[in-house]
KOLSEZA-642148 format. One record per atom (N, C-alpha, C, O): residue number from 1; residue in one letter; atom name; z, y, x. Coordinates in steps of 0.05 Angstrom, whole numbers, plus 32768, in hexadecimal, padded with zeros to 4 digits. Atoms other than C-alpha are relative to their C-alpha. Layout:
BEGIN
     k   r    a      w      v      u
   NUM   A   CA      Z      Y      X
...
END
This chain:
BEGIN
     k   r    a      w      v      u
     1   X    N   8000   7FE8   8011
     1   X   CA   8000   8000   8000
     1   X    C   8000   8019   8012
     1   X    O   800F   801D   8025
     2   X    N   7FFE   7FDB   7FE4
     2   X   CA   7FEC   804F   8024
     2   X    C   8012   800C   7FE8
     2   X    O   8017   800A   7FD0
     3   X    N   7FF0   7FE0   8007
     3   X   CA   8012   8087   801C
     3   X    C   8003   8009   7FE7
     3   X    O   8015   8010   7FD8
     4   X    N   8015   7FF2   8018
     4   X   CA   7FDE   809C   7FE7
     4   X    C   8014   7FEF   7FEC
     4   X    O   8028   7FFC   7FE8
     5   X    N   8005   8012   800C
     5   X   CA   7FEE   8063   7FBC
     5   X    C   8024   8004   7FFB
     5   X    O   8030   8003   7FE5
     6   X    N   7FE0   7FF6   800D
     6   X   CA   803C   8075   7FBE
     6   X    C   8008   8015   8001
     6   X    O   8021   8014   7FFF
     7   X    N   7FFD   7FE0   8006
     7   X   CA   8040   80C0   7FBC
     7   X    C   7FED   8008   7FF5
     7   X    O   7FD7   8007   8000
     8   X    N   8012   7FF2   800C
     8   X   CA   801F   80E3   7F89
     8   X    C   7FF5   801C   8013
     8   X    O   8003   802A   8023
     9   X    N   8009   7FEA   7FEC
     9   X   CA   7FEC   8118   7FA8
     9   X    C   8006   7FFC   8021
     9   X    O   8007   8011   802E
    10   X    N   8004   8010   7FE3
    10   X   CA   7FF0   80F6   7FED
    10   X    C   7FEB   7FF6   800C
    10   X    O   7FE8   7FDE   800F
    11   X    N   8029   800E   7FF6
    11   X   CA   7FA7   80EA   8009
    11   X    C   8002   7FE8   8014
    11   X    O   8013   7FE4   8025
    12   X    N   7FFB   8017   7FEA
    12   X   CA   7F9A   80AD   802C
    12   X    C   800A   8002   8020
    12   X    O   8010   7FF2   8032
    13   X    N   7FFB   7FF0   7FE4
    13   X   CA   7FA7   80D6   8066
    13   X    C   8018   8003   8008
    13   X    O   801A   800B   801F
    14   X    N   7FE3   7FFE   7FF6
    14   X   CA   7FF4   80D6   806A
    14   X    C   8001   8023   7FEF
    14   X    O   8016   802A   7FE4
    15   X    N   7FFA   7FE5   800B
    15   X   CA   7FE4   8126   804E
    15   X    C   8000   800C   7FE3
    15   X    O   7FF8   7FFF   7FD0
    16   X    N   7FF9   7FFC   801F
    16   X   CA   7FF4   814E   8011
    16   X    C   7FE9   8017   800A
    16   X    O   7FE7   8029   801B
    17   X    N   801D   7FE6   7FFA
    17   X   CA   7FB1   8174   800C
    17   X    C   8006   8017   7FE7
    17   X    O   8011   8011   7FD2
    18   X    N   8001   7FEF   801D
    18   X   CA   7FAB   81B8   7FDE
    18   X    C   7FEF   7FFB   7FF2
    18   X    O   7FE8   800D   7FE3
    19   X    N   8014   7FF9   801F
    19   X   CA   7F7B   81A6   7FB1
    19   X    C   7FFC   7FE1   7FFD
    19   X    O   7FF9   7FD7   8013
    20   X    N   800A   8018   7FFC
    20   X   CA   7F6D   815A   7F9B
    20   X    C   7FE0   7FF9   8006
    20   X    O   7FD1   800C   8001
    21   X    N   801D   800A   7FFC
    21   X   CA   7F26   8136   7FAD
    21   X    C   7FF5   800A   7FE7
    21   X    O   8004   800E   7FD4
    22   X    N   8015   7FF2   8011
    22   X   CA   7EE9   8153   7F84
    22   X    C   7FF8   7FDB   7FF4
    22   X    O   7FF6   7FC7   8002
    23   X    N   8009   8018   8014
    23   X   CA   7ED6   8117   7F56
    23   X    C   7FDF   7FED   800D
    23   X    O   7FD8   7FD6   8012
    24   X    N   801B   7FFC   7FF8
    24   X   CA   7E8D   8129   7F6C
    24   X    C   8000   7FEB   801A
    24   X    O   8011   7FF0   802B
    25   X    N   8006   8007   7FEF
    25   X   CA   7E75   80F3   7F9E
    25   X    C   7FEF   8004   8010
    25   X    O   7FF4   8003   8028
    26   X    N   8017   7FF5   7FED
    26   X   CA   7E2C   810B   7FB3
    26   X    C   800C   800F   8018
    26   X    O   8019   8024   8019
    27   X    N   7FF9   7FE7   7FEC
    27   X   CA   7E37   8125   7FF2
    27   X    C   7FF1   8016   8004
    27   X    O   7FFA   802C   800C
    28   X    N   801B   7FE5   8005
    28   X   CA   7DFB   8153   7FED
    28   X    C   800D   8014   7FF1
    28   X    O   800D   802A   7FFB
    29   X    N   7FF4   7FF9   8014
    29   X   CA   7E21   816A   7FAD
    29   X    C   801A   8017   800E
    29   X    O   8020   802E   8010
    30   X    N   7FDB   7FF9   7FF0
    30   X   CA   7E68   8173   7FD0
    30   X    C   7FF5   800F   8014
    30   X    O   8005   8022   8013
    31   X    N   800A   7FF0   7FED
    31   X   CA   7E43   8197   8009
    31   X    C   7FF9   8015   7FF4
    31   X    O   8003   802B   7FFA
    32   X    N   8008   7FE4   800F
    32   X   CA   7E23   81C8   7FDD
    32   X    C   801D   8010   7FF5
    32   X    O   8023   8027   7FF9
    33   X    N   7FEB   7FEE   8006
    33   X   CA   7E62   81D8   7FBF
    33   X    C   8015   800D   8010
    33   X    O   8021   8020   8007
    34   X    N   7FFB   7FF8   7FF5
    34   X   CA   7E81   81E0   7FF6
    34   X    C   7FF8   8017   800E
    34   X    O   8006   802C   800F
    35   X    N   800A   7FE6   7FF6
    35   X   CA   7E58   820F   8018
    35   X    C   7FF4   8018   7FEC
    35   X    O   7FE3   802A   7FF1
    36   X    N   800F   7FEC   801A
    36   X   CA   7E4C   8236   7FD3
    36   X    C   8016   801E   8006
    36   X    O   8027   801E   7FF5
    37   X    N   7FF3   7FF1   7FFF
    37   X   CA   7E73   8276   7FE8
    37   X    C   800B   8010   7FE9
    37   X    O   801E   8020   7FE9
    38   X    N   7FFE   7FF1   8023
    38   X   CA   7E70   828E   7F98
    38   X    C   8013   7FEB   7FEF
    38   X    O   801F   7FF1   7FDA
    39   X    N   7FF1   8013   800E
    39   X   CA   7E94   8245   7F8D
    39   X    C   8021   8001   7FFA
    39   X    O   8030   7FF9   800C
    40   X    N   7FDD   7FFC   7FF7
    40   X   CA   7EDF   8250   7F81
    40   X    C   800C   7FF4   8011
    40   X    O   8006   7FDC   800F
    41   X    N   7FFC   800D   7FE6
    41   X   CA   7F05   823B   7FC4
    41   X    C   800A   7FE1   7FF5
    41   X    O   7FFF   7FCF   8001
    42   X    N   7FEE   8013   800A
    42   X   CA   7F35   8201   7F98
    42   X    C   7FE2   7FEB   8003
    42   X    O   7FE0   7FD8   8012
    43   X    N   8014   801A   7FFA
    43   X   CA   7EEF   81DC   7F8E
    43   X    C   7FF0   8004   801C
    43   X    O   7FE2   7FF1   8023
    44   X    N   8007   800B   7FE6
    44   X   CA   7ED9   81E4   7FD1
    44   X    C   8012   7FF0   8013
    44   X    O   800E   7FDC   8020
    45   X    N   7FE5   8019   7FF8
    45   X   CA   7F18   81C9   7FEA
    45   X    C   7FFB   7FE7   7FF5
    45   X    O   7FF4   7FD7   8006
    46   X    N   7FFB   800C   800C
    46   X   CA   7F19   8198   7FB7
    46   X    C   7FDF   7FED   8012
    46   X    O   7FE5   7FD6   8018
    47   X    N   8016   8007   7FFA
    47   X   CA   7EC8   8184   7FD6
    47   X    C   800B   7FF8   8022
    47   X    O   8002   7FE4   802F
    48   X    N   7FFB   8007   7FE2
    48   X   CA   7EE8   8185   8020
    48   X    C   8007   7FE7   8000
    48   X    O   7FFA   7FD6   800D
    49   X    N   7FF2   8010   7FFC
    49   X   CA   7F13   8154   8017
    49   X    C   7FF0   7FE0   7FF3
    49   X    O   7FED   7FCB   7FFF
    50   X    N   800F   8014   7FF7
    50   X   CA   7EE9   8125   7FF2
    50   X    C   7FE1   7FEB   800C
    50   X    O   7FD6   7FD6   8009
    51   X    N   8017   8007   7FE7
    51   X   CA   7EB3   812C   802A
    51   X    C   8016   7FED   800F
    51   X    O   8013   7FD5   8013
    52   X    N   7FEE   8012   7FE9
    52   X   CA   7EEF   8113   8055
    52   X    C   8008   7FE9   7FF9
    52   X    O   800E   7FD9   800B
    53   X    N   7FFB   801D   800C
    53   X   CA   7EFF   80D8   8025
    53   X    C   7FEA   7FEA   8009
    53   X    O   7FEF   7FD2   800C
    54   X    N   8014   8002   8000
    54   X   CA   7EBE   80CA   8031
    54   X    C   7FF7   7FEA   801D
    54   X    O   7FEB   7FD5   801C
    55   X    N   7FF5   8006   7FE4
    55   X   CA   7ECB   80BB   8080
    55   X    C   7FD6   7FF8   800B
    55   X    O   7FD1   7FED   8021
    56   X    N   801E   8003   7FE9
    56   X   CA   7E74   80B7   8093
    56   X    C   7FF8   800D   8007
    56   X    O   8002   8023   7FFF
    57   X    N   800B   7FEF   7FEE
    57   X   CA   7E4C   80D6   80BE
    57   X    C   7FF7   801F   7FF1
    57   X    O   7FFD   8036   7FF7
    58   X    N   800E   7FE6   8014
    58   X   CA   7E25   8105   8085
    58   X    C   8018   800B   7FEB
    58   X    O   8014   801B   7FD9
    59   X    N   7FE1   7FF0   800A
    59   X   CA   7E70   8116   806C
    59   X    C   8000   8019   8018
    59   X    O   7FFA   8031   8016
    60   X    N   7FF8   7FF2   7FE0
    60   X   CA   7E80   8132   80B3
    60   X    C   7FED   8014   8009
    60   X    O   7FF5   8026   8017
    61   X    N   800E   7FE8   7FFA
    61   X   CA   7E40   815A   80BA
    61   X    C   8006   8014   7FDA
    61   X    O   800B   802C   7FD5
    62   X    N   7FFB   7FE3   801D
    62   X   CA   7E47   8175   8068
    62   X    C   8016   8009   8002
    62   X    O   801B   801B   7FF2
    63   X    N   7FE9   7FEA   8003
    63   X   CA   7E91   818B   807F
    63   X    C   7FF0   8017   8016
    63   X    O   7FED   802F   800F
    64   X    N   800E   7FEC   7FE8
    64   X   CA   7E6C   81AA   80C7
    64   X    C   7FF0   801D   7FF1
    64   X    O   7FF1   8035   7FF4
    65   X    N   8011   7FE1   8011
    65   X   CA   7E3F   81D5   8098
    65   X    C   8014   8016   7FF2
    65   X    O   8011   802E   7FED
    66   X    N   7FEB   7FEA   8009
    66   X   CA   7E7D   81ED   807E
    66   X    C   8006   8018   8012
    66   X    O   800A   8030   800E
    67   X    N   7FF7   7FE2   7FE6
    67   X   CA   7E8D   8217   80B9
    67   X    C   7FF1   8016   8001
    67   X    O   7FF7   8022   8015
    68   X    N   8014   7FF2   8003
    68   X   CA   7E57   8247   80AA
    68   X    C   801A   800D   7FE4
    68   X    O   8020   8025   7FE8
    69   X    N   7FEA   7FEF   8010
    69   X   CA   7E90   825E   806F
    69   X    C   8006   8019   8008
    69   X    O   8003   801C   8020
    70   X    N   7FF6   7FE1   7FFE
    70   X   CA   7EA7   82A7   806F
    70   X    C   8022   7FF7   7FFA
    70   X    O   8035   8007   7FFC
    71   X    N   7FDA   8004   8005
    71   X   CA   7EF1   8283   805D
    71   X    C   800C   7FF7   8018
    71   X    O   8006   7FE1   801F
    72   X    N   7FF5   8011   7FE8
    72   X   CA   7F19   8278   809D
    72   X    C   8014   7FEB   7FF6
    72   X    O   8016   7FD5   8001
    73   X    N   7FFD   801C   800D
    73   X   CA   7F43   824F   806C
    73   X    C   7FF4   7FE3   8001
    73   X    O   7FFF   7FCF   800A
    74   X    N   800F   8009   8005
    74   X   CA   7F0D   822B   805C
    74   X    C   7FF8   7FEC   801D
    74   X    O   7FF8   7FD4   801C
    75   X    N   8008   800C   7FEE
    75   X   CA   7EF7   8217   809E
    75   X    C   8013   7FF8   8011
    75   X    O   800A   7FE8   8022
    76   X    N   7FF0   8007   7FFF
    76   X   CA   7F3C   820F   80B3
    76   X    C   8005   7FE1   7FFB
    76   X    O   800A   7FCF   800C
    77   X    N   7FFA   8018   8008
    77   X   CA   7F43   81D6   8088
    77   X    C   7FE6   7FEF   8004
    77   X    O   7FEB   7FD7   8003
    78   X    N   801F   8010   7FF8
    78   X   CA   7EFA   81B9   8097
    78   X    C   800A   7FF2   801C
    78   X    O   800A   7FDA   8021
    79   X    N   7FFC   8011   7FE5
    79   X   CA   7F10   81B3   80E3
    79   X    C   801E   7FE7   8004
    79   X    O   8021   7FD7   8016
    80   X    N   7FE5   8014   7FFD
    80   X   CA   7F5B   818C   80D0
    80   X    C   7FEF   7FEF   7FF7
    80   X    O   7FE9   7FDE   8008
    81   X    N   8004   801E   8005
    81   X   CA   7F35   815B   80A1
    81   X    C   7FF1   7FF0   800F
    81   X    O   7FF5   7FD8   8015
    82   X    N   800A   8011   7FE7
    82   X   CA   7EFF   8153   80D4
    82   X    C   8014   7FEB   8018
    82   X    O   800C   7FD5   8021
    83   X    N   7FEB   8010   7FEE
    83   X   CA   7F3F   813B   8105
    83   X    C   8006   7FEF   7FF1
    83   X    O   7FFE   7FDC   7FFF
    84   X    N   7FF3   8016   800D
    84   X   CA   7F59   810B   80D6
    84   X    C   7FEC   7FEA   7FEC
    84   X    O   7FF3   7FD8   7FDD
    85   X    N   800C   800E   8009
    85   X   CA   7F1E   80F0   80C0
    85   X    C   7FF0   7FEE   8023
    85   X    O   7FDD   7FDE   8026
    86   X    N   8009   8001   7FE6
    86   X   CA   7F12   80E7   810C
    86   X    C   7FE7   7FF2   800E
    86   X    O   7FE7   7FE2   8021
    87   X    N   801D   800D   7FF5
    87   X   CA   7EC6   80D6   8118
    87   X    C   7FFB   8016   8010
    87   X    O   7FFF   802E   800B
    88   X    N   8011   7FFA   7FF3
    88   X   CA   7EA5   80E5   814F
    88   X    C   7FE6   8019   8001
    88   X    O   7FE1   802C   8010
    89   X    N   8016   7FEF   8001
    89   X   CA   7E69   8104   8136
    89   X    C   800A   8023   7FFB
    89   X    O   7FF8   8033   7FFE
    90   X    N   7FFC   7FEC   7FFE
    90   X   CA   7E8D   8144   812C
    90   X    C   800E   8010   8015
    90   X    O   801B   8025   8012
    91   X    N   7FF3   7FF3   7FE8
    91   X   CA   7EA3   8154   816F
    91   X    C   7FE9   8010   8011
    91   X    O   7FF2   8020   8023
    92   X    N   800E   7FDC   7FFB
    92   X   CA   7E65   8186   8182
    92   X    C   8005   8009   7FED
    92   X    O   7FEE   8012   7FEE
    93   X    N   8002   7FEF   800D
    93   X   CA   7E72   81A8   814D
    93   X    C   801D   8015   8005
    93   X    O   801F   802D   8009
    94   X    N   7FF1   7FF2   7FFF
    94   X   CA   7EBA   81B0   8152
    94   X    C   800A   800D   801E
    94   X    O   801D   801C   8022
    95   X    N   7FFA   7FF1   7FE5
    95   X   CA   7EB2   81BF   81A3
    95   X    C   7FF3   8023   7FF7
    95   X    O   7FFD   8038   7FFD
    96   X    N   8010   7FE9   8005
    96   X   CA   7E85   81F5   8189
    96   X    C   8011   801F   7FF5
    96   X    O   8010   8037   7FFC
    97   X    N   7FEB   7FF3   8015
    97   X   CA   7EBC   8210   8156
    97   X    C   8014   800E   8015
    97   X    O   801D   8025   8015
    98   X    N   7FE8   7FFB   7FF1
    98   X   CA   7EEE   820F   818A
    98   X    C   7FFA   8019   8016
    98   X    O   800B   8029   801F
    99   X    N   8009   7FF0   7FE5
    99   X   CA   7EC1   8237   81C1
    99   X    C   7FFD   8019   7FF0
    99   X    O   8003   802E   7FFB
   100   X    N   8004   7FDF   800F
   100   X   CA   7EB4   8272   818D
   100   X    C   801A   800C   7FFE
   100   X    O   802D   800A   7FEF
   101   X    N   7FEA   7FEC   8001
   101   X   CA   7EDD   82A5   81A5
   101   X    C   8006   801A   7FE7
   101   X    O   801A   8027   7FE4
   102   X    N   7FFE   7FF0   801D
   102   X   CA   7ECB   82CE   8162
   102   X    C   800F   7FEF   7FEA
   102   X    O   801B   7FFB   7FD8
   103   X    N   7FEF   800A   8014
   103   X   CA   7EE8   8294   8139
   103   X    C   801E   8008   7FFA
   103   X    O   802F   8011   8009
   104   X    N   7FE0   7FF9   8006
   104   X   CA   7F28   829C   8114
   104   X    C   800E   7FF5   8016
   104   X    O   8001   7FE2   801F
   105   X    N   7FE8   800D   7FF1
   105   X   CA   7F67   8288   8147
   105   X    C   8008   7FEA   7FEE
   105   X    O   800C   7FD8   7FFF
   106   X    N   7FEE   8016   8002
   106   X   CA   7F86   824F   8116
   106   X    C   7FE5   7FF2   7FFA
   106   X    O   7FE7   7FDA   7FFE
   107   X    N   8015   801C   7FFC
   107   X   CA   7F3C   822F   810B
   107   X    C   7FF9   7FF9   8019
   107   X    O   7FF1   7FE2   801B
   108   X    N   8006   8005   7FE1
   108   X   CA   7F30   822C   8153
   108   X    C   8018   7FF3   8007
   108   X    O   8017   7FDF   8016
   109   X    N   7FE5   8018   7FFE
   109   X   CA   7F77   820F   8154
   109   X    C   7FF9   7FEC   7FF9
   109   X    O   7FF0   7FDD   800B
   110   X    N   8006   8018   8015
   110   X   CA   7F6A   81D9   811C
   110   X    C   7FE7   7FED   801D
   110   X    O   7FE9   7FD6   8024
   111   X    N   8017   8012   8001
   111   X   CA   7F27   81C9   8141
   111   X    C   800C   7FF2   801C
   111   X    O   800B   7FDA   8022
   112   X    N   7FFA   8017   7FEF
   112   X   CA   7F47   81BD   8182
   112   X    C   8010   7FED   7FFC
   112   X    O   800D   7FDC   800E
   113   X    N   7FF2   800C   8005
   113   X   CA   7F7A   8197   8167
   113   X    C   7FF6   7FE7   7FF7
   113   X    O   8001   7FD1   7FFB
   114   X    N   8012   801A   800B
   114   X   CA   7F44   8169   8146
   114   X    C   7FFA   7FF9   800C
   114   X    O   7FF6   7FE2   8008
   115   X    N   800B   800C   7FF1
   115   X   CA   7F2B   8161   817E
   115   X    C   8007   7FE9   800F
   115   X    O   7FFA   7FD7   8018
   116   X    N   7FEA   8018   7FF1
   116   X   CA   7F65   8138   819C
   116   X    C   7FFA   7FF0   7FF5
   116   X    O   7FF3   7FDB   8001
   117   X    N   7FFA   801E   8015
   117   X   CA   7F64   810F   815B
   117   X    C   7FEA   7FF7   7FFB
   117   X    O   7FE8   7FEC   7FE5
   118   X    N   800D   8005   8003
   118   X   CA   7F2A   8102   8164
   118   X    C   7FF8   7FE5   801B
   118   X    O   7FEB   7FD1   801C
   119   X    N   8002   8016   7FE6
   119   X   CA   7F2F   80DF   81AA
   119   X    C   7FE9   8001   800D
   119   X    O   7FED   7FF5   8022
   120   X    N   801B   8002   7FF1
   120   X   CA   7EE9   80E5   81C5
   120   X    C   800C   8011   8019
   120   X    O   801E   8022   8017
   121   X    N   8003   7FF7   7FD7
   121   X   CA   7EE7   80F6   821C
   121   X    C   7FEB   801D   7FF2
   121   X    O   7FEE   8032   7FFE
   122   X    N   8014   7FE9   7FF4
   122   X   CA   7EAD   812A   8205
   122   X    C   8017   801E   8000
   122   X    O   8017   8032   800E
   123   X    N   7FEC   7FDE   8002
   123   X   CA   7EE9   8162   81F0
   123   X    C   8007   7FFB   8013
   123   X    O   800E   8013   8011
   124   X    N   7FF0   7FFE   7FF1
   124   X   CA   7F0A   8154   822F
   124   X    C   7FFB   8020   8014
   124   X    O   800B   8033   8019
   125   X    N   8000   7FE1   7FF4
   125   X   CA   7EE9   818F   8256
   125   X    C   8004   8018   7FF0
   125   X    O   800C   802C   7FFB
   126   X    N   7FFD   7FE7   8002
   126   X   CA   7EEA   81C0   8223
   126   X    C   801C   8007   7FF9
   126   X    O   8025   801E   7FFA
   127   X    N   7FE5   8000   8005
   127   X   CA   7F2E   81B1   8210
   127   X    C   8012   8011   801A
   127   X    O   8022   8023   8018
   128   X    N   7FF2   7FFA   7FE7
   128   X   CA   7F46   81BD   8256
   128   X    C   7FF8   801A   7FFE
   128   X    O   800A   802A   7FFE
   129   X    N   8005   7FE5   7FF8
   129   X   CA   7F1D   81FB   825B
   129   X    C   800E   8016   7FF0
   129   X    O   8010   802E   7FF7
   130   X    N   7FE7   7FEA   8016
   130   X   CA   7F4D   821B   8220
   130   X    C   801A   7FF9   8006
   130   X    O   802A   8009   7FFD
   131   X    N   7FE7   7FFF   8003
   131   X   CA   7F89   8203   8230
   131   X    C   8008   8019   800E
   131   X    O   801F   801F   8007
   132   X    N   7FF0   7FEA   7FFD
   132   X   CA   7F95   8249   8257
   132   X    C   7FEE   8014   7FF7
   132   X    O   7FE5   8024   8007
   133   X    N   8001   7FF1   800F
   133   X   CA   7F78   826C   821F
   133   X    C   8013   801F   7FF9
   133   X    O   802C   801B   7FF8
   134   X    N   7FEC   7FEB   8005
   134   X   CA   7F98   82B4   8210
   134   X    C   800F   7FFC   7FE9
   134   X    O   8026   8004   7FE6
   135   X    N   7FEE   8002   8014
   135   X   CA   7FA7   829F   81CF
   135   X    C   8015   7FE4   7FFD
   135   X    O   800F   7FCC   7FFF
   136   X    N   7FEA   801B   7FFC
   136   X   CA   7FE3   826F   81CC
   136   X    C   7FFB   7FEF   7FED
   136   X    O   8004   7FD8   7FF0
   137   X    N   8006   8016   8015
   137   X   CA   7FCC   824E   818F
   137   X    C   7FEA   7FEE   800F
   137   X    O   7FE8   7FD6   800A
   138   X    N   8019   8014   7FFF
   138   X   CA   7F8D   8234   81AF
   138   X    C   8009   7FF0   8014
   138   X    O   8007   7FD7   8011
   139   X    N   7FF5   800F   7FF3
   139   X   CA   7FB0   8223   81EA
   139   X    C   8008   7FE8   8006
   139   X    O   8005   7FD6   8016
   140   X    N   7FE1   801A   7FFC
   140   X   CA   7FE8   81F9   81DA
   140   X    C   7FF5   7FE6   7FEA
   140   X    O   7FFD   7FD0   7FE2
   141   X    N   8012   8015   8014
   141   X   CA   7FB5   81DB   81AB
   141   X    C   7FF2   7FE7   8010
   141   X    O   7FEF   7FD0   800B
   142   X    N   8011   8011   7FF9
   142   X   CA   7F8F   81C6   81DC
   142   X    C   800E   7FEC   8016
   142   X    O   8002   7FD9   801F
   143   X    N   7FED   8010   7FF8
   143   X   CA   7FCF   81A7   8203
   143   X    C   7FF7   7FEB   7FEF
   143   X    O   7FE6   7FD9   7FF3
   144   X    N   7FF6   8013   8016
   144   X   CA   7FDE   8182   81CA
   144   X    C   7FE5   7FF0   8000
   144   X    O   7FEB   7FD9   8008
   145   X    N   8007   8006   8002
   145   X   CA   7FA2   816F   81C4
   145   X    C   7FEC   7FEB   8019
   145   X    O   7FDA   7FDA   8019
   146   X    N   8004   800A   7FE6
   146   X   CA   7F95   8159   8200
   146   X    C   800C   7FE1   800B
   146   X    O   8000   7FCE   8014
   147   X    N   7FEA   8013   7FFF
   147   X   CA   7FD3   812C   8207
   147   X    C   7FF9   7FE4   7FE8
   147   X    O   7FFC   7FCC   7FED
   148   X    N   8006   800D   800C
   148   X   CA   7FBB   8113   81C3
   148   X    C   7FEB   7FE9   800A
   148   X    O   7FF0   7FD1   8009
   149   X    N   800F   8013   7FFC
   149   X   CA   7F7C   80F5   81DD
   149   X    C   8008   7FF1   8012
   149   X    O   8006   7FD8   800F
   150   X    N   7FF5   801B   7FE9
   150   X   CA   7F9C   80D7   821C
   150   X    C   8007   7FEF   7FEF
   150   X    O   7FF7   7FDC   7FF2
   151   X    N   7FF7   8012   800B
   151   X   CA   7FBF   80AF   81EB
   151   X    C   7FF1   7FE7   7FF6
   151   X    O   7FF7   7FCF   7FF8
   152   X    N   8015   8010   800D
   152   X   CA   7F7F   8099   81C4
   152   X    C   7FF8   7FF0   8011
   152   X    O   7FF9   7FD7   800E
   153   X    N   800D   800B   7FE8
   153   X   CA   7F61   808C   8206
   153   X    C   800C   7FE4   800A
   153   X    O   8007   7FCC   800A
   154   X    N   7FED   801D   7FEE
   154   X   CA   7F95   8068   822D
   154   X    C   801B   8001   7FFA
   154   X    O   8025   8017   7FF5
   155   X    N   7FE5   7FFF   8001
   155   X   CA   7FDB   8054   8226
   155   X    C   8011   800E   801D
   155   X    O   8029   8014   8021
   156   X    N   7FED   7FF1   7FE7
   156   X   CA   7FE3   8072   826F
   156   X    C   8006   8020   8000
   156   X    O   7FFF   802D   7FEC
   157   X    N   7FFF   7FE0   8005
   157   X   CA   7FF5   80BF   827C
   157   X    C   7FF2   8007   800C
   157   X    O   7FF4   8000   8024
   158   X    N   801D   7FFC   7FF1
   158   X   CA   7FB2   80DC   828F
   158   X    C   8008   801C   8007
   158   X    O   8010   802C   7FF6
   159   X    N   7FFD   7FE4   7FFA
   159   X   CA   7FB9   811C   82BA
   159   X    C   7FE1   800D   7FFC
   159   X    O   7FCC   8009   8009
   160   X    N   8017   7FF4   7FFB
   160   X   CA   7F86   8143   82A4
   160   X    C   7FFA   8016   8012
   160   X    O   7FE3   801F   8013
END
């Protein structure tokens, strides 16, 4: 039995998301609404998350399109579920996220943070290259995140 299955509003994910999964399966569908900027945010939330239920490749690029949003909310929460849905295929996108020094500070957080949980060697350089970031959020993100993937990687303590 998950989480889900014994806490009401508990996503398979261990998390209590704000908005429940959008009904809507098309991902074409859920992508459009997501990136509909005229859409009210509750159903674009509600479309994020079940892109992320979703856990395939053409989930992971219709959240990526999300980042093109005017909501730093919005894209906020695009780069956590990306982490916790932790594929691969979204790790150019979220190195990309993370290198835009115009992005908001807590999505450039989120994305390095995904990046850990995501475990792939390709974040390892850009990770490092933020950890002495000016802003301490991206930073200590990219610690964390750092430490995280060692973990994925190997059970040993990897000096990066």
């Amino acid at each position: 039995m998950s989480v889900a299955d014994r806490v009401p509003g508990v996503s398979e994910y261990g998390s209590v998301d704000p908005a429940p999964p959008s009904k809507v399966t098309d991902v074409e569908l859920l992508r459009k609404t997501l990136i509909d900027e005229n859409e009210k945010m509750f159903q674009r939330m509600r479309s994020v998350f079940s892109l992320r239920n979703k856990r395939s490749d053409d989930a992971v690029q219709a959240l990526c399109d999300g980042f093109g949003s005017g909501s730093a909310l919005l894209r906020h929460e695009i780069a956590y579920v990306l982490g916790q849905m932790q594929n691969p295929s979204a790790v150019t996108k979220l190195i990309k996220v993370l290198r835009d020094e115009k992005e908001h500070v807590m999505v450039r957080h989120e994305a390095a943070e995904a990046l850990g949980a995501i475990g792939d060697r390709r974040a390892v350089d850009t990770l490092k290259e933020f950890m002495s970031d000016s802003q301490p959020e991206i930073s200590e993100s990219c610690e964390v995140a750092l430490d995280l993937l060692a973990l994925c990687i190997t059970d040993e303590n990897v000096d990066w």
